[in-house]
N, C-alpha and C positions, 0 to 999 in steps of 0.2 A: 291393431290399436284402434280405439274407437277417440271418435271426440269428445274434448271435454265441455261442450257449450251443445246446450239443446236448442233443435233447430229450430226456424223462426222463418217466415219469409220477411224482406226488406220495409216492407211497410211496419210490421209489430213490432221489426229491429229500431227505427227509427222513431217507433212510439215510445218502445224505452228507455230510449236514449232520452228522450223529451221528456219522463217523466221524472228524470233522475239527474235534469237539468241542463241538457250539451243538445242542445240543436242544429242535426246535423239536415245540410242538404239531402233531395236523394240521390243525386250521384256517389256521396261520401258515404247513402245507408248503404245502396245497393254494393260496394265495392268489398266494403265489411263484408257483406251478406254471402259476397261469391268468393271471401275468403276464407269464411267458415265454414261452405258448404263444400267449397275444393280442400281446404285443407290446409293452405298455402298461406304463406307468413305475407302480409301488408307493409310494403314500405308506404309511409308519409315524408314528402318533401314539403317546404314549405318553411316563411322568414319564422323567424323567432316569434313569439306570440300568437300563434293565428289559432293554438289550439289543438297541435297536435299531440302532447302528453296528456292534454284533461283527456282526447277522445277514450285513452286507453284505459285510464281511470273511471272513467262515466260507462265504457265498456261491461268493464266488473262490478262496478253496482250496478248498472241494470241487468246483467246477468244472473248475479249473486255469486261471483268467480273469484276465485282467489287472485290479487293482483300483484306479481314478482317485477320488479325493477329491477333490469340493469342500467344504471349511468357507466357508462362510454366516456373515457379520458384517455389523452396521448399515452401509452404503456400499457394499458390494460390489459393483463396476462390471465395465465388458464386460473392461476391460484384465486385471483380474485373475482371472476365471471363465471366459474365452474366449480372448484372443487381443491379442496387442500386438505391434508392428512393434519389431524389432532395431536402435535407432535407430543405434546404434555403426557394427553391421555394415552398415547403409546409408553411413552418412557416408564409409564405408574403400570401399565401391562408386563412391559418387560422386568421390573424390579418384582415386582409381585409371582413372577413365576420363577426369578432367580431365588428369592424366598423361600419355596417351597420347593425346592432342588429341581424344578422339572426342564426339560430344555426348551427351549422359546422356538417355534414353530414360526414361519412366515404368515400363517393363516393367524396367529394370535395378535399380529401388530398391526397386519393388511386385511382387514376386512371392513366390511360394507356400517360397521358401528363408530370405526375410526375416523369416517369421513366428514369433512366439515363440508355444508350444503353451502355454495355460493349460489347466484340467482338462475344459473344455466342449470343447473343439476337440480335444484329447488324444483323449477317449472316443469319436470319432467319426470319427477318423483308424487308430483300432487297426485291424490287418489280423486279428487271432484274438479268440476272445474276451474280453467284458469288461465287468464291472461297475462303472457310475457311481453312487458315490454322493455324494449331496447332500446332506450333513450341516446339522440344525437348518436349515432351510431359513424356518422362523418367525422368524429374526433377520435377514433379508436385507431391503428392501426393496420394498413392489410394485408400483415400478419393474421392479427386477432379477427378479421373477415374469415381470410383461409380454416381457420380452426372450426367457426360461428358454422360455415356451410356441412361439417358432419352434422351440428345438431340438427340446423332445419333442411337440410336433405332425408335425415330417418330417423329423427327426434329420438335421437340416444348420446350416449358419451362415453368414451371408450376411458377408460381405468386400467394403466398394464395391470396392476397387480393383483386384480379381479376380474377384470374383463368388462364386459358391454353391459352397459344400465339401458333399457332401453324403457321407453317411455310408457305408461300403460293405457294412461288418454293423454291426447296430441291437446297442449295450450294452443288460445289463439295467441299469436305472435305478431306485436307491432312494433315496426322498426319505424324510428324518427331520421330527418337526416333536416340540418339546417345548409345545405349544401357548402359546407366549410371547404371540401376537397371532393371532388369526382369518386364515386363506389365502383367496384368493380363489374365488369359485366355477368359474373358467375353468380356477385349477391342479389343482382339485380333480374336475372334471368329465373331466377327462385320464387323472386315475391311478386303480387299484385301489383299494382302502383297506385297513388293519389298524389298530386300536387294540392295541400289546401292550401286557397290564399284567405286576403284580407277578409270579411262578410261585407256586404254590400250596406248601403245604409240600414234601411230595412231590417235586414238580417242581424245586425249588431246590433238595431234598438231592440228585437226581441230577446237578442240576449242579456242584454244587460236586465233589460225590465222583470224576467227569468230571476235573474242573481240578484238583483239590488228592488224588490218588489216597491221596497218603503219611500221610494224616491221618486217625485213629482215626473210624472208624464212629460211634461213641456223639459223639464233642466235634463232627460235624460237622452231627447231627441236632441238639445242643443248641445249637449257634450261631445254626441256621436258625431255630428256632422263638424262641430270641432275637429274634431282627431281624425277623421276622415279627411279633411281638406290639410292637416297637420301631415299628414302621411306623403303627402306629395310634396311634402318642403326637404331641402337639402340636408336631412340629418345623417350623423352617425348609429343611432341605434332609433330605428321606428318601432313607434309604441305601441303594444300591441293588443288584443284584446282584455287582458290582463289590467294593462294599464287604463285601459276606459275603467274598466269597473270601480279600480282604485280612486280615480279623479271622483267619479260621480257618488263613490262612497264619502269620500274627503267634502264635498262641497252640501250634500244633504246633510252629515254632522256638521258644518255650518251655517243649517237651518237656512240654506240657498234652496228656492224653486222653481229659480231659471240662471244663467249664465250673469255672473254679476257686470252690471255696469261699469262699475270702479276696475279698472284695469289692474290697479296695484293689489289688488283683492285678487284680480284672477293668478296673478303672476306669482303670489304666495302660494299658489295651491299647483304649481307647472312641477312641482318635484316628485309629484303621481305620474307623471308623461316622461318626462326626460331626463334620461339618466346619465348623461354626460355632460360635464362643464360649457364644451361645444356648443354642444344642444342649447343648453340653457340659458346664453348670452345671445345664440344668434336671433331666440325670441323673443323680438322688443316688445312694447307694451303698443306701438304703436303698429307692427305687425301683427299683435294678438286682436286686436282692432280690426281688424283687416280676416283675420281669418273669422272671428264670431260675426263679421256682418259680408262675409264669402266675399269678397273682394279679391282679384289674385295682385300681385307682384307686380308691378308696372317694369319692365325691363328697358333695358338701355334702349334698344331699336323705340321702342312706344314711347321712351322718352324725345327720342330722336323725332318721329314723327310728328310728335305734340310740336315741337316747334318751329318743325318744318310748317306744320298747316296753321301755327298759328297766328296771328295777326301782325 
C-alpha cells in the first residue's frame, strides 16, 4: 500500500499549512511530518478550541486530500463509522430475481455494490489522497477503540460476507481527544502523539490577524490579551481560539478599532466568549475592567494584608 499524501519535508508542510491559513508551531509540523512519513495515525490531545479539528481540515486543503470525518458519540457502532448493507437496494435485487424465476444467490445481495460507505470504509476506499479524521474520539466507546485498532493497525475492514477491503493508499489519520475519559493503551501505542495547548500571545495575534485580515491591528492585539487573561479566570467552558475570532469579528462589525471604553458596550458583545449562563454573570463589567487594563483578582489573603499594613 502506498501513501496517500506526497511527501514533503516539515518545513514545506508547515508552509502549507500557513498558506491555507492554520499556523502551526514546528513541533506540531514536525509531528504531522513523522506521521506521514512513518505512516502512523496522529492522536491530538488538547482543551476544546485550541484547534485541533481546523488542523485536519487545513491538513486537506493544503494537501489537496480528500477530508472524511468521523464524529465520535457515546454508541457509536460499526454500522455508523464503517459500513452497513443497502438494505432497500437488496430487497429490489432479491424481488427482481424472484421475477425472473432465477434463484437468489448470496453473492447477488452480498456484494461490494450493496455496501453503504460510512467514514472508516469511505477513507480506505479513496483512490487519491486523504485525510481521516476522527474527531473527539474520547466520547466513543472502548468497545468501538477495539474495532478502530484493525483499521489503523493494516488499514482494511473485514466484511464476513466478502471478506477483507484493504486499503490501496493508507489516509493520513487524525484522532482528536478532548480528554473526556482516559484511551486505551493499545490506541495509544499505535499513534504519534501531540498535546496542543492554548497559542501564546503572539501566536494568536498572528492567527487571528491570518482570519479576520479587516480588523484594526491595535483591537485585535487587545482582544487577544483579553481572552488570554479571560482563560485564567474560573470558568466552565474556556474560550477558545474559535471564540477570539468570533468576538473580534463581532466588535470590527461594530466599527470598534480598539476595545471599547463603555463597559456595557463590551459586555453586549461577551456572548462570542462565553457560552454558559455561569460564565456569563461571573463577568462583571467591573471585572472586565480589570481584565482590559490586566489587573488580576485581589484575593482574600491581599485583602487581608491591605489592612494589616494599613494605617
Amino acid at each position: 500500500m502506498a501513501s496517500s499524501i506526497p511527501p514533503l519535508d516539515e518545513r514545506a508542510l508547515r508552509e502549507q499549512l500557513q498558506r491555507v491559513g492554520y499556523l502551526a508551531d514546528a513541533d506540531l509540523a514536525t509531528t504531522v511530518w513523522l506521521a506521514q512519513k512513518l505512516q502512523r495515525p496522529l492522536l491530538i490531545e488538547g482543551d476544546a478550541g485550541v484547534g485541533k479539528t481546523a488542523l485536519a481540515t487545513a491538513l486537506a486543503a493544503a494537501q489537496g486530500a480528500e477530508l472524511v470525518r468521523l464524529q465520535c458519540f457515546e454508541g457509536l457502532d460499526l454500522a455508523q463509522a464503517a459500513y452497513e448493507w443497502n438494505y432497500g437496494r437488496q430487497l429490489m435485487a432479491i424481488r427482481l430475481h424472484e421475477g425472473r424465476g432465477d434463484a437468489v444467490r448470496e453473492s447477488d445481495v452480498f456484494a461490494r455494490d450493496f455496501l453503504l460507505e460510512r467514514p472508516l470504509l469511505k477513507a480506505i476506499s479513496q483512490r487519491g489522497p486523504c485525510v481521516l479524521l476522527i474527531d473527539e474520539i474520547d466520547r466513543a466507546d472502548e468497545a468501538f477503540e477495539a474495532f478502530l485498532l484493525e483499521v489503523l493497525a493494516d488499514y482494511q475492514i473485514t466484511v464476513p460476507e466478502i471478506g477483507t477491503i484493504r486499503a490501496q493508499h493508507i489516509p493520513q489519520v487524525i484522532l482528536t481527544s478532548n480528554g473526556t475519559r482516559e484511551l486505551s493503551d493499545a490506541l495509544r501505542r499505535r499513534c504519534l502523539y501531540h498535546y496542543l495547548d492554548y497559542p501564546t500571545v503572539a501566536r494568536e495575534v498572528a492567527i487571528v490577524k491570518t482570519a479576520v485580515p479587516e480588523a484594526d491591528t491595535r483591537l485585535v492585539e487587545e482582544c487577544v490579551q483579553f481572552v488570554q487573561r479571560l482563560r485564567h479566570e474560573d470558568l466552565a467552558k474556556t474560550p477558545g481560539i474559535a471564540e477570539t475570532l468570533d468576538w473580534v469579528r463581532a466588535l470590527h462589525q461594530l466599527n470598534q478599532h480598539t476595545l471599547p471604553d463603555d463597559m456595557a458596550v463590551l459586555l453586549t458583545t461577551l456572548g462570542c466568549l462565553l457560552k454558559t449562563r455561569e460564565d456569563r454573570f461571573l463577568l462583571t463589567g467591573e471585572r472586565a475592567l480589570q481584565l482590559v487594563e490586566g489587573r488580576r483578582t485581589v484575593g482574600v489573603a491581599e485583602k487581608a494584608d491591605t489592612v494589616i499594613a494599613g494605617p
